[in-house]
C-alpha positions as CSV (number, residue, x, y, z in Angstrom):
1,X,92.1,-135.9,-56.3
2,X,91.9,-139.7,-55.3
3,X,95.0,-140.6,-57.7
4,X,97.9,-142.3,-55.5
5,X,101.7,-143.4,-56.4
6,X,103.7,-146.0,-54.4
7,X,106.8,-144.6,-55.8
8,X,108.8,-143.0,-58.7
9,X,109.2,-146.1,-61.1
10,X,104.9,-147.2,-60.7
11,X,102.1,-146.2,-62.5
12,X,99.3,-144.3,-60.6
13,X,96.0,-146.4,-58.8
14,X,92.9,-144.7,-58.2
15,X,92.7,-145.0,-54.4
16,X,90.3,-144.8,-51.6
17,X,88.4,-141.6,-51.4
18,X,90.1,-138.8,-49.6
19,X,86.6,-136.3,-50.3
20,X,84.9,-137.5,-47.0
21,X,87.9,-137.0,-44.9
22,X,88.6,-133.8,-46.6
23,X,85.3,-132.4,-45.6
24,X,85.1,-133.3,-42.2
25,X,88.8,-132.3,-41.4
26,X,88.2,-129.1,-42.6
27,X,85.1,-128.8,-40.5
28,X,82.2,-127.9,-43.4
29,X,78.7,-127.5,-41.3
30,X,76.7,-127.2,-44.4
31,X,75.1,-130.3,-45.1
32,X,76.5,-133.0,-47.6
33,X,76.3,-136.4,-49.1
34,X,78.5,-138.2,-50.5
35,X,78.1,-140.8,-53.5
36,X,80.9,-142.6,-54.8
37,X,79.9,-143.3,-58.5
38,X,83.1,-143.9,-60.3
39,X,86.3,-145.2,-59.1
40,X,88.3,-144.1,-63.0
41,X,91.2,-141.4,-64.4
42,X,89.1,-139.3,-66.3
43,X,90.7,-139.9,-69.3
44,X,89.3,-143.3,-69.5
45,X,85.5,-142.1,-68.5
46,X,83.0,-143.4,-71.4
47,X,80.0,-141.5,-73.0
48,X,78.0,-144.4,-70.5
49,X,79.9,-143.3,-67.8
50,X,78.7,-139.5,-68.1
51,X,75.3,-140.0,-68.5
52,X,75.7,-142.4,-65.1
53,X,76.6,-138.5,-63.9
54,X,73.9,-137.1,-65.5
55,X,71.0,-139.7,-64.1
56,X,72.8,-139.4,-61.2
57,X,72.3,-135.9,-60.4
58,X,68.9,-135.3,-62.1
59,X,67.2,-138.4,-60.2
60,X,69.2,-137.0,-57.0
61,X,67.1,-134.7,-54.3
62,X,70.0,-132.0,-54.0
63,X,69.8,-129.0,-56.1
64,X,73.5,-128.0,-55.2
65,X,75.3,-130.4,-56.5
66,X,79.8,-130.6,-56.4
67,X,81.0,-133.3,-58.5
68,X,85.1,-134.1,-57.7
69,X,86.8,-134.9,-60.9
70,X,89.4,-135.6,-62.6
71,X,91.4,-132.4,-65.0
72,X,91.8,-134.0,-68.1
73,X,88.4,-134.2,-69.7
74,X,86.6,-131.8,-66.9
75,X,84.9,-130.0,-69.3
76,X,83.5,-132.8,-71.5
77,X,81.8,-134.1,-68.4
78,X,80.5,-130.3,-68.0
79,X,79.3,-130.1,-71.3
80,X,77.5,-133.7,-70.6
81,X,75.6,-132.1,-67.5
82,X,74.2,-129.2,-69.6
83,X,71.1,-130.2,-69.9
84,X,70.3,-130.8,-66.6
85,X,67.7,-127.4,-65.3
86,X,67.3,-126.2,-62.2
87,X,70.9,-127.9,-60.3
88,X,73.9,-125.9,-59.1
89,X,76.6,-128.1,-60.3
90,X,80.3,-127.4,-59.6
91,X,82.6,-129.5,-60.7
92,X,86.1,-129.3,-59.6
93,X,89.7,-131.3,-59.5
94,X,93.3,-130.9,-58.7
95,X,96.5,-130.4,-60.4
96,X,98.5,-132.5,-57.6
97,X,96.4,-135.2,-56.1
98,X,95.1,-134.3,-52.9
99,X,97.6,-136.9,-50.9
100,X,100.4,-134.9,-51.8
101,X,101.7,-132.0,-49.5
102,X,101.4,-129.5,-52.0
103,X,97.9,-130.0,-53.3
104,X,95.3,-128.0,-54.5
105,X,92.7,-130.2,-53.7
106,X,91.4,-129.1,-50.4
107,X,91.6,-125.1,-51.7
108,X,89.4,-126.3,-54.9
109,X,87.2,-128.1,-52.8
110,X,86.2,-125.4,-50.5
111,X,85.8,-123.0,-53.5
112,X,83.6,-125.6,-54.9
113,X,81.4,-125.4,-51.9
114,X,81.7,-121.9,-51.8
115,X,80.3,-121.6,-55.6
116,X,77.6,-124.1,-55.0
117,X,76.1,-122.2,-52.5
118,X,75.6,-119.1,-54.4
119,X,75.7,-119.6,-57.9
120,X,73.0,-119.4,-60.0
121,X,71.6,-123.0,-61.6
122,X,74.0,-123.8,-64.1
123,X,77.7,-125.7,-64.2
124,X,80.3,-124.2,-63.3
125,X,84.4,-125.1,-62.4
126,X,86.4,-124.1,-60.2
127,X,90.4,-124.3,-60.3
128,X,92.8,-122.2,-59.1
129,X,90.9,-119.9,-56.9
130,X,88.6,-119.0,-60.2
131,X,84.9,-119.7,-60.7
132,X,84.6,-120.4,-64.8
133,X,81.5,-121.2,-66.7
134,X,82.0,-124.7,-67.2
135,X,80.6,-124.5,-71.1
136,X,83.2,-121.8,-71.6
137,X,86.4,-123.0,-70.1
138,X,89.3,-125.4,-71.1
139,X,92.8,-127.1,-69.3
140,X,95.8,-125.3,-70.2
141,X,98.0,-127.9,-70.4
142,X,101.7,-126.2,-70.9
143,X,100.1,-123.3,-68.6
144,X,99.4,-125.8,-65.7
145,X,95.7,-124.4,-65.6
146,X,92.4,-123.5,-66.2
147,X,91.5,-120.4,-68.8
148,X,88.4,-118.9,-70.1
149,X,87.9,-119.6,-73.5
């Protein structure tokens, strides 16, 4: 969601947060904190850097939990959260970064919130408009999306 390009001939930086901003533009009254913990593409997240997420969360007071992330190795983080009992956790990403025009990333968002509020414990993902079991769900890559698997 955070990814930003300065123009077509540069590689990507991971920029300043856009999640607070997002929330509070688009008015959410439920209550929410939010924790920066990693500032990384996903594709360069360590084993160390998961359980970070996992301590995180289980040492956190929240039982509804939404965890912004990046599409590439979702699920592995999902799969590293498993163990983690009694926590609604909802992790979700975007397909365009959310400083684009054409993003996803305020849509996956609010379904993230959406799920987190009445889902049962467990994780879950959400892309697309679709609420998967985030044990039993991979990226599509030539599709462009998330499928059940």
């Amino acid at each position: 969601m955070d990814k930003q390009y300065f123009d077509a001939l540069s590689e990507y930086q991971i920029a300043e947060s856009v999640i607070d901003k997002m929330l509070k533009t688009s008015r959410v009254a439920h209550p929410f904190r939010v924790i920066e913990l990693l500032r990384k593409d996903s594709l360069e997240l360590t084993d160390e850097d998961r359980a970070l997420i996992a301590a995180t969360i289980a040492n956190a007071p929240e039982r509804h939990v939404v965890i912004t992330h990046g599409t590439d190795t979702m699920t592995e983080t999902a799969a590293a959260l498993a163990h983690i009992e009694g926590k609604t956790i909802v992790l979700c990403g975007a397909l365009a970064p959310a400083r684009f025009a054409e993003s996803d990333a305020a849509f996956n968002l609010g379904m993230a919130f959406g799920c987190c509020q009445s889902a049962s414990p467990g994780v879950w993902i959400t892309m697309s408009g679709t609420v998967f079991d985030g044990l039993k769900v991979r990226k599509d890559r030539e599709a462009g999306k998330f499928v059940a698997r």
